[in-house]
Every structure is written in structure tokens, then in C-alpha cells.
KEFIFI-255908 format. One record per residue (C-alpha): x, y, z. Coordinates in steps of 0.1 Angstrom, whole numbers, plus 5000, padded with zeros to 4 digits. Layout:
// KEFIFI-255908
XYZ ...
END
This chain:
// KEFIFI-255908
176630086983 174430416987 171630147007 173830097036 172930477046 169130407053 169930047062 172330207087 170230467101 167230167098 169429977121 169930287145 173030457139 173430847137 172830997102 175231317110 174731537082 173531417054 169431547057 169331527020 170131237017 168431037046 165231237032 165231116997 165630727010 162230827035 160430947010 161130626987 160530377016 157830547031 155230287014 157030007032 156529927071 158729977093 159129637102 159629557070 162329827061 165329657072 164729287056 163629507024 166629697020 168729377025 167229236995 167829546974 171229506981 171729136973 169429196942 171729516933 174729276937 173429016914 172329256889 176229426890 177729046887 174928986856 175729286838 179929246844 179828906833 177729036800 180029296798 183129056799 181528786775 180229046750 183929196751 186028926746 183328796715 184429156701 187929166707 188428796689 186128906660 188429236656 191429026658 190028786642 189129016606 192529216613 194028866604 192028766575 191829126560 196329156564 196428786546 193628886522 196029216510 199129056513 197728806489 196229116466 199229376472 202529426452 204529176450 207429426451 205929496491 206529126498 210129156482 210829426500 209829336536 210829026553 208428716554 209128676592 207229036595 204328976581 204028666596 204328826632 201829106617 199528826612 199728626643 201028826672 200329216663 196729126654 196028986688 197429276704 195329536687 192229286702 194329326735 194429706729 191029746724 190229576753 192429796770 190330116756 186829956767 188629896800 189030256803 185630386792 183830136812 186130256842 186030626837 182330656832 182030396871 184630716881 181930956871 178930796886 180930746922 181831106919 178131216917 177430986944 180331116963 179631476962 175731426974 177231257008 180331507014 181631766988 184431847013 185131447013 185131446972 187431736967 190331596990 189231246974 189931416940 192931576945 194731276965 193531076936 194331306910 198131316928 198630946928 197430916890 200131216881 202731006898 201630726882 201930876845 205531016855 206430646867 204830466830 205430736805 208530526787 205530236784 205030346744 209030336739 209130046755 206129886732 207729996704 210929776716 209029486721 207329496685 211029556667 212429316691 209929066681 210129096644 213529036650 213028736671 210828606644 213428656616 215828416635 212828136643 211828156604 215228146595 216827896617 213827626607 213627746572 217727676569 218127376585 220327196557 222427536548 223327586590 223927206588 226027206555 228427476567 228327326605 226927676619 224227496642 226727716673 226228036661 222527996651 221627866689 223428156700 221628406676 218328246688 219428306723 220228626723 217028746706 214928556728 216728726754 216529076748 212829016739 212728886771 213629206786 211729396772 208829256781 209929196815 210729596819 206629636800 205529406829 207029556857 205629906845 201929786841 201929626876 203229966891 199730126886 198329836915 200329876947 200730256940 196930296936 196230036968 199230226991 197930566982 194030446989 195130357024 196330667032 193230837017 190930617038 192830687069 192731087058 189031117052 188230927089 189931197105 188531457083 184931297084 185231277121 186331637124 183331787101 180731507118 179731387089 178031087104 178530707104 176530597082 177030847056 180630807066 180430457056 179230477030 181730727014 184530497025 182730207010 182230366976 185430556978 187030216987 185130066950 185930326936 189830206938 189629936914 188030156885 190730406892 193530156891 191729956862 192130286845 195830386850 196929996846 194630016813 196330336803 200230196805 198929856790 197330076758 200030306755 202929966755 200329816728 199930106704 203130026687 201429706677 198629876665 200730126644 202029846629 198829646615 197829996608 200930066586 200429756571 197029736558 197430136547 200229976524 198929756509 195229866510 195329906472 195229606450 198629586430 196629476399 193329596388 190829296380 189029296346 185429236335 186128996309 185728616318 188128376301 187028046289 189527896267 192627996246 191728056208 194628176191 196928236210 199528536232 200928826220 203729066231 203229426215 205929676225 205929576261 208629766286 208429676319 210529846350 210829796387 210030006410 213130196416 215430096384 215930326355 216930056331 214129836319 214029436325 212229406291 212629656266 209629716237 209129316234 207429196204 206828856201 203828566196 203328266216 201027976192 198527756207 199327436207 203027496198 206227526223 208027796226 211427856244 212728146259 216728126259 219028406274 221828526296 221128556335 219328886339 217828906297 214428926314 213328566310 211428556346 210028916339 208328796306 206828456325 205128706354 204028966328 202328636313 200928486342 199728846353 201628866384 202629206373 201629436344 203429606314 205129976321 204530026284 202929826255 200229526260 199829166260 197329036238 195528686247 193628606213 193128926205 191629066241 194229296261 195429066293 194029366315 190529316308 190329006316 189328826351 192428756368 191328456384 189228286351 192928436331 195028226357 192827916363 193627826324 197627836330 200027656352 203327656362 206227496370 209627596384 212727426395 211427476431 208727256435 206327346464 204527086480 202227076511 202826906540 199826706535 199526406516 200226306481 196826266470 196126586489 199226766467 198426666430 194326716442 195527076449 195427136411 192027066408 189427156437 187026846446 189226616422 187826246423 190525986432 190625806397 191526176382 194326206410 195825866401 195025906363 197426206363 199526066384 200225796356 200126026327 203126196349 205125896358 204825896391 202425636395 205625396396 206725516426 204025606447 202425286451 205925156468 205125396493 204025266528 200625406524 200625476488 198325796475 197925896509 201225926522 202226236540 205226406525 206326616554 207527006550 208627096512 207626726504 211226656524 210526236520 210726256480 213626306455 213426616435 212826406403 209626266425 208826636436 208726746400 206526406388 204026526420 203726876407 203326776368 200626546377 199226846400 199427006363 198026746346 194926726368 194627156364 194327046322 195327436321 195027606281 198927766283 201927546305 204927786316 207827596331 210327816347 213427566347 211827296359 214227026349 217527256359 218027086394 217326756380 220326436374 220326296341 217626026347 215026196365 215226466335 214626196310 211626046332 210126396332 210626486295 209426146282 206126226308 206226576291 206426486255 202826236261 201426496278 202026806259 200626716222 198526986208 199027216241 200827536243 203627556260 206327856274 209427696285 212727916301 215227676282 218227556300 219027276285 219727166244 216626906246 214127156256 215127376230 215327146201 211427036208 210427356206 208427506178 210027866185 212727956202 212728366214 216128486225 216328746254 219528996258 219629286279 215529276282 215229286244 214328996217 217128946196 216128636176 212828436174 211828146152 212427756148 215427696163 216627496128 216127866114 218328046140 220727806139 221027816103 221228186106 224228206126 223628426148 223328496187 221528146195 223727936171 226928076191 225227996224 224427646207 227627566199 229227626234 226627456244 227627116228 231127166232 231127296267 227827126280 227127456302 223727566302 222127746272 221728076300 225628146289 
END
């Protein structure tokens, strides 16, 4: 903008007073002929407007590649420490958050730091049209300044609830999150109890007041544009008058205008940038908050690689507490776990029977005392080499929606098809698969939603079967099965599980009487533990809990 002066004055208008100026351009185009002034300084200009468009297209390509890779690491860096972090975090936060963490408050800390470059790249054009200002007209800059400085003031007053109202939009949408997570994730329990009514209308109304929220967030960051644009139309008009009065010139007059009249979208890029930051920071508060929590890894990883089970587990005095309860879910357990044998864990609801299967697995770790694994202490060895020789199965059974093939391959990474199918027969579910409409590769659908759960628990014992882990843990698997599908899975159990080790949480009488050793849980403690022909001759706690078992046929949790 500063060539229109001597193209101007080239052209024949007045330079007015700006001497300084018009001698500084003479002395640069004083090597060029006259003649050849005019077409020269029309090529600088075209040339200085290519090179602008160049470098803001560079700017705007490099920016975005930064922004996604910030956004893009924010993501993988919250999953990677949720997946490290406490468990008790998880417990204690809803899923629904972390999920919007993950894939809305990421993106917005990209947004806000796009929003910060926005401003430096602005203020520092600010600066360099100041400079360029005050050589032309001083007078012109200060009343340039202090109009400007006016409108941004006005502008803050207008946009200073833009944080509160950021924060409103993050809760709102954590909240709005919580009724889309939950409102898919309970379809059968709003349909069982006919509440699809009330859960539309719950849906509604968050999505509502999310959506105004961020309509009052929208109307404040457009309030920075026609404020900015109004108040430059005024200034414009101003400085003629004022320029005219003080005869500063046309061409020098022109060219203020001209780069005061750029120098309107920096300014309003920077007060629009400002309210857009400020509404964002909540967002950015919140990934913070999130990765300080869970920045340490809940479980420290050993050194110790583990290859294969020798011996066998043993519990030495271990306590366990959670966080925040006095009273201890286990209380000084002793006990031994063979290889190659089963053993059952039996007990009320509440004895601690879960507890003792995460201490095992190492999802958590002893309070007090120390699990042994042949010898070693748990601790020291490498978490994943320590779980890649166990498995587990629970009544829950999850399956990906992905096909069957895909599911029981999950257990063992690059698995050939003949393994797949071979552990699919060693599981009995071989049967039924093949009357599928496209056998192996049949997609299952969310939670594996096509199959039974007697087929869901065949899928995931072949998933086990193909793993071949050292130590199988099943967390009442067979507890949500009919009578049948049980029998199917313990007759693919009993082929399966010769000279392996198993830990079973016992709810039914056949479990227990296959079992090598039976451990009885009360209260966190082991009151009994040995064959179960031993205990029952003994009389004791697990003989009672027996008996009512066969005469009541209620569980053997009491």
C-alpha cells in the first residue's frame, strides 16, 4: 500500500507534506527512468500482492497441518492415559465425558490455537501498519489509535461473558452426550419399561439448551465484525476531514486511508479471535484437567518378561482398599492357585471375589501383602508379557461389531483362518456358525446383538481358545446362561481345559464340584480352602452353602 504514494505523485498528484517520505521513494527509484517509473512501480505492486497471497496461503496451509496434528496427539495421548490411568478415574467419571473429551474438546483446543496464531499473526500486521502510519501522519495515527482503541474497549465490555458462556457450552455438552450415550446404549431397558416418551424428551431438551448456548457464543463472536466495520466508517470519514484540515496531501492521504482501511480486518480478526479464544478456553481447561489426572500411570510396569507359568500363583497376606473405604474388600488373603488345576472361588455378594480376579489379572495392585507368580512378585513383571499369558471371561461377553472371524481372531493377532475355525470347534461353536448366511465372516452387529448369549459365550471361549493363555479366569461366565447353552459350554470347557489352570468365580454346584480347590470368600477374608469333598466333609461354611444349594437351587453366592 505504501507504493501508491510515489506511484501517485509519479502520476502527478500533490505530495502535501510528507517530504520524508516522497524523498526516501526518490532516492530508491532514482536508478530507474522516468519513463519507466510508473510501469515499474505497477509491477511492485502486483508482485507485492502475489507475494502477500503466497505467504497467507502458506500461512493458512502450514496452520491448519498444525492445528490437526495438535488435535490430532491431544486425542491419541487422552485415549493412551485413559487406557494407562486408574481405573477408579474411569469409575468415577462418566464414559459420555471422556468420550466428548476425546472427540469434541480436542478439536476445540486445535480451534483455540488457531484462534491464538490468529491473534499474533494480526497483532504483529497491527504493529507494522502503525509504523507505517506514523511515518505518513502522527497526528492521523494518534486519533487512529485512540478511535480504535475506543471501539476495542467497547467491544471487550460487549464479549466479556464469552468464557461463562464457553464454559456452558462444554457442561452443556457433556450433558448432551450423557443422554446420546445413554439413550443408544439402553435401547432394550427404555423399551422394556415403555419410556421411549420421556427419553425423546430428555434428548430434546438437552439438545436444546445446547443449542442456546451456542447460539448466544455465536451471536457474541459476530459482534466484533459490524462494530469494527461501523466504527471504521466513521474513522475514515474523521481523518478526511482532519487530513484535509492539516493538508496532508492526496497521495499520502491515500495512502493512510488505504492502510488504515487494511488495517481493519487485522484489528477485527483480533477482537473476533479474542471472544472466540476466550468461549474456547473452557474446552481447553478441560483436556487440560484431564490429562493432569491421569498423567501418572495407575500401575507401574516391571522389568521382568514372562514366558510361561511354572508353578503356579500365590496370595501372601494381601489387603486391598478402594480409594475412599476404610473397610478392606480383601483382608490379609493367603491362598495358592496350582497350575494345571481348577480352582473356585465361592462367596456371598460383596466377599471380594471380583477384587481377587483384578488383583490377579493386574488391573489393580495389593494395599498390603504380594502376589507371587512362581515364585516372582506380580510387580516385577511386564504387564503386557504378565497379561498376554491369561484370559478372561465374564457373563458379559463383549464382541465387536465386526465379523465373527474378526471376533475370535481378536484373541490372537495375525491368526490364520484354520486356527480361527480350529478353536471355533474345540469351543462348539463351529455348529452354528456355518448355518449362518455368510458363515466365519458374518457380521454380528453392536454387542454381537444377532447371536444368543450361549453363542456369545462359544464366540468368546473360542476367542480364548485361540489366545492358548497359561492361567483362564472366568468371572461367571455361565450365570446368564439356560440350562442347555450351559451344558454346551461346560462339555466345550471340560475338552478344553485338561492340564490348564483355571480360576473360576463359582455360581453354580457343577463348577464347583470340577474343581480341584474350592477357596471360600466372607467379608474379604478366606474362610475355607481345599477340595471341595474335604470342605464338605468338614461341615463347615461351604457345606451349609452346599446344602441350600441342592435344596433351594439358588446360586452358591448365598
Amino acid at each position: 500500500m505504501y507504493l501508491f504514494i510515489p506511484l501517485l505523485e509519479s502520476l502527478g498528484a500533490t505530495s502535501g507534506d510528507t517530504s520524508a517520505v516522497s524523498g526516501a521513494f526518490a532516492r530508491v527509484l532514482s536508478p530507474i527512468p522516468e519513463a519507466w517509473r510508473v510501469p515499474a512501480l505497477v509491477i511492485g505492486l502486483c508482485i507485492a500482492v502475489i507475494l502477500k497471497n503466497l505467504v497467507a496461503q502458506a500461512n493458512h496451509i502450514v496452520t491448519r497441518y498444525f492445528d490437526g496434528l495438535v488435535a490430532h496427539r491431544l486425542r491419541a495421548r487422552v485415549l493412551r492415559q485413559t487406557v494407562d490411568s486408574c481405573i477408579d478415574y474411569r469409575v468415577e467419571n462418566r464414559r459420555s465425558d471422556i468420550v466428548n473429551t476425546i472427540a469434541t474438546n480436542t478439536w476445540k483446543v486445535g480451534g483455540a490455537l488457531t484462534q491464538l496464531h490468529q491473534m499474533a499473526v494480526s497483532g504483529s500486521a497491527i504493529l507494522v501498519f502503525l509504523v507505517l502510519l506514523m511515518l505518513i501522519s502522527p497526528t492521523l495515527t494518534v486519533i487512529a489509535a485512540a478511535f480504535l482503541g475506543t471501539t476495542a474497549l467497547i467491544v471487550t465490555l460487549i464479549s466479556r461473558h464469552a468464557q461463562r458462556l464457553g464454559q456452558e457450552v462444554v457442561d452443556q455438552n457433556k450433558e448432551f452426550g450423557l443422554r446420546m450415550w445413554e439413550s443408544l446404549g439402553g435401547l432394550r431397558l427404555i423399551r422394556s419399561f415403555a419410556r421411549e416418551r420421556d427419553e425423546i424428551d430428555r434428548f430434546d431438551q438437552a439438545s436444546d439448551a445446547l443449542r442456546r448456548r451456542i447460539l448466544k457464543m455465536d451471536v457474541l463472536w459476530g459482534v466484533p465484525g459490524p462494530v469494527s466495520e461501523i466504527s471504521g466508517a466513521i474513522l475514515i470519514g474523521l481523518l478526511i476531514l482532519v487530513g484535509y484540515r492539516l493538508e496532508v496531501g492526496v497521495p499520502a492521504l491515500a495512502a493512510f486511508l488505504a492502510l488504515l482501511y487494511r488495517m481493519q480486518r487485522p484489528v477485527r480478526e483480533v477482537l473476533s479471535s479474542r471472544v472466540a479464544f476466550d468461549a474456547g478456553f473452557p474446552a481447553v481447561e478441560d483436556v487440560a484437567d484431564y490429562l493432569d489426572r491421569t498423567a501418572e500411570p495407575f500401575l507401574v510396569d516391571g522389568d521382568q518378561r514372562f514366558l510361561h507359568l511354572q508353578r503356579g500363583v500365590e496370595f501372601r497376606d494381601v489387603t486391598f482398599r478402594y480409594s475412599g473405604n476404610d473397610s478392606p474388600a480383601l483382608d490379609r488373603v493367603s491362598l495358592r492357585i496350582p497350575k494345571g488345576k481348577t480352582t473356585a472361588i465361592v462367596g456371598r455378594s460383596g466377599s471380594g471375589k471380583s477384587t481377587l480376579m483384578d488383583l490377579l489379572f493386574r488391573f489393580r495392585d495389593p494395599t498390603e501383602g504380594e502376589i507371587l507368580v512362581d515364585g516372582i512378585p506380580l510387580h516385577r513383571l511386564e504387564i503386557r508379557s504378565w497379561r498376554e499369558r491369561l484370559s478372561i471371561m465374564s457373563q458379559t461377553v463383549y464382541l465387536l461389531n465386526d465379523s465373527i472371524a474378526a471376533n475370535i481372531g481378536y484373541g490372537k493377532a495375525n491368526a490364520a483362518p484354520q486356527e480361527i475355525r480350529r478353536a471355533a470347534e474345540i469351543a462348539g461353536a463351529a455348529s452354528f456358525i456355518e448355518t449362518l448366511p455368510d458363515g466365519y465372516e458374518t457380521l454380528l452387529g453392536d454387542e454381537g446383538f444377532r447371536l444368543s448369549g450361549g453363542q456369545r459365550q462359544r464366540i468368546a471361549l473360542a476367542r480364548t481358545i485361540l489366545r492358548n493363555p497359561d492361567i483362564l479366569l472366568l468371572d461367571e461366565a455361565t450365570n446368564a446362561l439356560d440350562a442347555e447353552s450351559e451344558r454346551l459350554f461346560q462339555s466345550a470347557l471340560r475338552t478344553y481345559r485338561e492340564g490348564r489352570t483355571l480360576v473360576v468365580i463359582a455360581h453354580r454346584l457343577t463348577t464347583v464340584e470340577d474343581a480341584d480347590q474350592v477357596v471360600m470368600l466372607d467379608s474379604g477374608r478366606v474362610v475355607e480352602c481345599g477340595p471341595p469333598e474335604e470342605l464338605l466333609a468338614a461341615n463347615g461354611p461351604f457345606a451349609r452353602l452346599h446344602r441350600l444349594h441342592v435344596s433351594t437351587g439358588i446360586a452358591l453366592e448365598g
